[in-house]
C-alpha positions in Angstrom: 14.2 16.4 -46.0 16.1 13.2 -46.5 17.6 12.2 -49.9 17.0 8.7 -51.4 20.8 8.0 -50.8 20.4 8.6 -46.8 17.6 6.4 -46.4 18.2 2.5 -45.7 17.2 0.3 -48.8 13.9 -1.9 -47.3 15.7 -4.8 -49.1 18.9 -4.8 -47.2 16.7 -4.1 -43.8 14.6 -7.4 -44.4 17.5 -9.5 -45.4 19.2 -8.3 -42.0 16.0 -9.0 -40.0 15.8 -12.0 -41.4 19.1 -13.3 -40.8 18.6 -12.1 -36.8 15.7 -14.4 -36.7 17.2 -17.4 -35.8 19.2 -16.1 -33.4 16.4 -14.3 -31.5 14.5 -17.7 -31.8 17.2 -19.8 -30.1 18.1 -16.9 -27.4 14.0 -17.1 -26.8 13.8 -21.0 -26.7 16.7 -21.2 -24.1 15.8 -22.4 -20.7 14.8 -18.7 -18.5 15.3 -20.1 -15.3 18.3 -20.4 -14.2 20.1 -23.6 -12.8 19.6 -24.7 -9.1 23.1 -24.8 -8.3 24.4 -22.1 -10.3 24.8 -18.9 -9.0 22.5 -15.9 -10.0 23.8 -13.0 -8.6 22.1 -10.2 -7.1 17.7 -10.4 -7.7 15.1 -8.5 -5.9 13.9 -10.0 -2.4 10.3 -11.2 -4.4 12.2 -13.1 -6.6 15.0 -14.8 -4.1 13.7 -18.6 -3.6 12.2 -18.8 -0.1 14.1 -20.3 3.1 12.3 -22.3 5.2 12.3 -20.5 9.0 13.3 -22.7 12.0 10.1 -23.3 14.4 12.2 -21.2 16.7 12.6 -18.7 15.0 9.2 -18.8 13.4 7.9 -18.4 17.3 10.2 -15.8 18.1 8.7 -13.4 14.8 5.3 -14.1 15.6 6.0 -12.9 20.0 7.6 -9.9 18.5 4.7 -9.1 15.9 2.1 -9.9 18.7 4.2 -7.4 21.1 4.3 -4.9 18.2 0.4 -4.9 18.0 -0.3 -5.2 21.6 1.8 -2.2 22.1 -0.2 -0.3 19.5 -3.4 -0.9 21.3 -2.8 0.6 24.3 -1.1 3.4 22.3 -4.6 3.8 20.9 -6.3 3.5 24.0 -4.0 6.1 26.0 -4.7 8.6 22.5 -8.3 7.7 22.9 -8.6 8.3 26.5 -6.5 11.8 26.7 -8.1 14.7 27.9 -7.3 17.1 25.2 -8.5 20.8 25.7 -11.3 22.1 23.6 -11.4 24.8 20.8 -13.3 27.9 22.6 -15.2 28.1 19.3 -16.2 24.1 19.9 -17.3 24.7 23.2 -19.5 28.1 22.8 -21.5 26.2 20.1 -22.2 22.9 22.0 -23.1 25.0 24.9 -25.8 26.8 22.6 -27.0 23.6 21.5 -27.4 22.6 24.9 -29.4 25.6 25.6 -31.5 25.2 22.6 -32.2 21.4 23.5 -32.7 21.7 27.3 -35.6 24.6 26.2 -37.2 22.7 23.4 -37.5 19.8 26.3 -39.1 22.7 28.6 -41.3 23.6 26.3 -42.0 19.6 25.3 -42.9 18.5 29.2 -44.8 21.4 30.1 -48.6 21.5 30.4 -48.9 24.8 28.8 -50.8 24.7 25.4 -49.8 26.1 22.3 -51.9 27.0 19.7 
């Protein structure tokens, strides 16, 4: 438990936060940005200014994007159109499904009445 000559006097607090007022407000009012032409250092790349790209080079990106995606296409369609082997378990039951169906359709087109 904390004796009454351990804790801060409120007074002397205020007085100290008051004095530290003007200085926040100035450091506050001062221009954020920094100038154009001085130097900032190291920033993260979303807050670099952007560079304009050269029309060459502009081209170039966009032939190497287009090849990326191109090449991902047939990618998919070589994935799509591989022959993998089948799960036994896969093919017993699509065979009994086949079974089922092809002898409901029996039953279906033949002329045998069932009552």
């Amino acid at each position: 438990m904390n004796t009454p000559d351990e804790q801060p006097n409120p007074d002397e607090a205020l007085a100290l936060a008051r004095a530290a007022r003007e200085q926040m407000a100035a450091a506050l009012d001062e221009d954020q940005e920094p100038e154009p032409d001085e130097p900032v250092g190291w920033q993260p790349i979303w807050k670099r200014p952007r560079t304009p790209k050269s029309k060459a080079a502009q081209k170039k990106e966009l032939r190497e994007q287009r090849r990326r995606i191109q090449d991902a296409a047939k990618r998919r369609l070589a994935a799509r159109n591989s022959r993998r082997p089948r799960s036994r378990q896969s093919r017993i039951g699509n065979a009994a499904a086949r079974r089922d169906a092809r002898a409901l359709s029996r039953v279906r087109h033949s002329n045998a009445w069932l009552w």
